[in-house]
Each structure stands twice: as C-alpha cells, then as structure tokens.
N, C-alpha and C positions, 0 to 999 in steps of 0.2 A: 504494500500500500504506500502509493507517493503523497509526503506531508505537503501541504498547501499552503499559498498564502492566507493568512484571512485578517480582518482589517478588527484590528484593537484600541480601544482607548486604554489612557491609564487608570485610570477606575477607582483610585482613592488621594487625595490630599499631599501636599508636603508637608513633612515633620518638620517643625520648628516653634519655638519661644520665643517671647521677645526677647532672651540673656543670649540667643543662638549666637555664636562669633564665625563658627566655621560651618561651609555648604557645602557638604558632599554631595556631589550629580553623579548620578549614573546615568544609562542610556536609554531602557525602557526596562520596566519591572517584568519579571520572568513570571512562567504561569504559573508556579506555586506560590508567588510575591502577588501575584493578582487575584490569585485564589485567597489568598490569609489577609489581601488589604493592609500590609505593610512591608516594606522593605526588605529585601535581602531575606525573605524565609524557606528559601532552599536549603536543607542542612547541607548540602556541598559544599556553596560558598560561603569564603571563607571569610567574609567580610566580617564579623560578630568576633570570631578568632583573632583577626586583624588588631580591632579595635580594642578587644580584650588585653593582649600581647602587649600593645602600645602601653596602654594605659596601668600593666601589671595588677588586673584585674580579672575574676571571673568570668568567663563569657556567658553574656546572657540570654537565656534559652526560652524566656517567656516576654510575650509584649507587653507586658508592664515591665520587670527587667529591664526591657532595651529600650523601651522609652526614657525611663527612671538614670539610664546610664548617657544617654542622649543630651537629656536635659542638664547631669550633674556637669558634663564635658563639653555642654555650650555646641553642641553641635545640631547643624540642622539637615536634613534628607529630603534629595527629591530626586526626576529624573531630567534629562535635557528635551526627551519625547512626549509629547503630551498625547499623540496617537500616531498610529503609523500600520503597514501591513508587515505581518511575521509570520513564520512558519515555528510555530511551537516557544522557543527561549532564546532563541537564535540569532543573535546581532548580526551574524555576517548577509543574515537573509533580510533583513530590515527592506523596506523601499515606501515610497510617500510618507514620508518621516513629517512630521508636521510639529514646531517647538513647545516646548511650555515657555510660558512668557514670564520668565525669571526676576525679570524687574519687579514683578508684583514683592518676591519675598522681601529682595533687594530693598523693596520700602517701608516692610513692616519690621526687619530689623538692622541690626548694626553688625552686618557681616563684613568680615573684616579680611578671611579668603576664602577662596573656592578650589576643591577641592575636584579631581575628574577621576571618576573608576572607571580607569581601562579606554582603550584605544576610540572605541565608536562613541564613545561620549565624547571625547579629546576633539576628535570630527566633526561629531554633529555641534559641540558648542563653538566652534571656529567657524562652522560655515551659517550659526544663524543667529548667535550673539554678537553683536559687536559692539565697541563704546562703554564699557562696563569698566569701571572706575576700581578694581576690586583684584589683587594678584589674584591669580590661577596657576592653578600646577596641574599636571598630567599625571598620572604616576600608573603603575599596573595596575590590572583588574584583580578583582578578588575573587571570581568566577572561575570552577573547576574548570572550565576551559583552558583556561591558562596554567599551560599542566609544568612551562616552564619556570614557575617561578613558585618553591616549597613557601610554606607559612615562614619559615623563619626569614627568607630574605624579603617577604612582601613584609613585614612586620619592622625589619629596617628599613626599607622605602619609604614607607607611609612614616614612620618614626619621623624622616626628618623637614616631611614636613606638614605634618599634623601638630605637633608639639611647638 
C-alpha cells in the first residue's frame, strides 16, 4: 500500500507564557504530536531527552511535566507550519507548506531567541520569515530520523545554545 499525501493542519496552539524567553520551532507536528495535541509526543524523539540532559533534569513523561518544565525554563513551542500536505510524519515529503504567523507570539512575549529543530524548519523559516529582530540558531533535529547524531552529542549542541 503507497502512503499519500493528505493535507493537514496543525491542530493545537503554541506553548508559551508570558516569562517564555526562548522559541523553539519545529516544522510540523508529527501524527502522534497531532494525535496527543502537544508537542514532540513520539516517544522516539528525542526532544524531552534533549531538554532533560540540558537542563540535568528528569525527562518529563506526562503533559503536565512538560508543561510544568517548559514554563520553569522560560521556554516557548511551536511549529514554523501552520498547514501543509504530508504523507504520514515525514518532513522530506512536506509540499504547500503554508506558515504560522510567528509575529503573533513574537508580540505576546519577550523572546529573546529562536531556536530551529532540525533542517526543514531551518528552511521553511528562511524562506517565509523574514525581518525578525530576534537571533536564530539552526541546530539538529531531535527526530529518530536523524539517526546521525546519538543523545549525547545533540544534548551538547542544543547545550550551547539553549543555555
């Protein structure tokens, strides 16, 4: 059976407080992440590990947890996709990618950088953000896809510039 495109929104909110300082974007939320209505809930990804590691903290396994840990670390979640057509969790298969309109957070708090998980985000916010007053950094994904880069060395990437 050949998977297909089929056309998605994002389907839940970005995470953020007014304390948020840093904006992690990812590229579009995966179907487990669109099924649970929050971020990064694929236990594959290693994003939760990441943050955990960083921060010399528990990784947290429930969305109050990851909220609760969110909040304490001033960080905010969203994605750079606001809809688009995909086949299943699949960035490389992405197409009519259509943005989320980032300034909105950008006004409701005092972020201070932006953070990119992983290459197609890196992409997609270079080719529909522009003018944004705010460092941005690229760094690797935290998606099992990225089968090159173990927990411990995305945990130093993100280390140095998360902190």
């Amino acid at each position: 059976m050949k998977s297909e495109l089929i056309h998605c929104e994002h389907g839940f909110p970005a995470y953020f407080n007014d304390d948020s300082k840093t904006l992690i974007l990812g590229s579009f939320p995966s179907v487990k992440s669109r099924a649970e209505a929050f971020y990064y809930a694929h236990p594959q990804n290693r994003f939760w590990k990441v943050l955990a590691g960083i921060y010399h903290e528990p990784t947290p396994l429930e969305l109050s947890e990851k909220t609760d840990f969110l909040k304490r670390r001033r960080i905010a979640l969203w994605d750079v996709i606001e809809s688009c057509d995909i086949v299943g969790s699949s960035d490389s298969s992405i197409k009519n990618a259509v943005p989320t309109d980032i300034r909105v957070l950008l006004f409701e708090c005092e972020i201070e950088k932006i953070i990119l998980n992983g290459r197609t985000a890196e992409r997609c916010f270079n080719k529909f953000q522009s003018g944004i007053d705010v460092p941005v950094y690229a760094l690797p994904s935290t998606s099992p896809a990225n089968a090159r880069y173990s927990l411990e060395r995305l945990i130093a990437e993100w280390s140095e510039k998360i902190i």
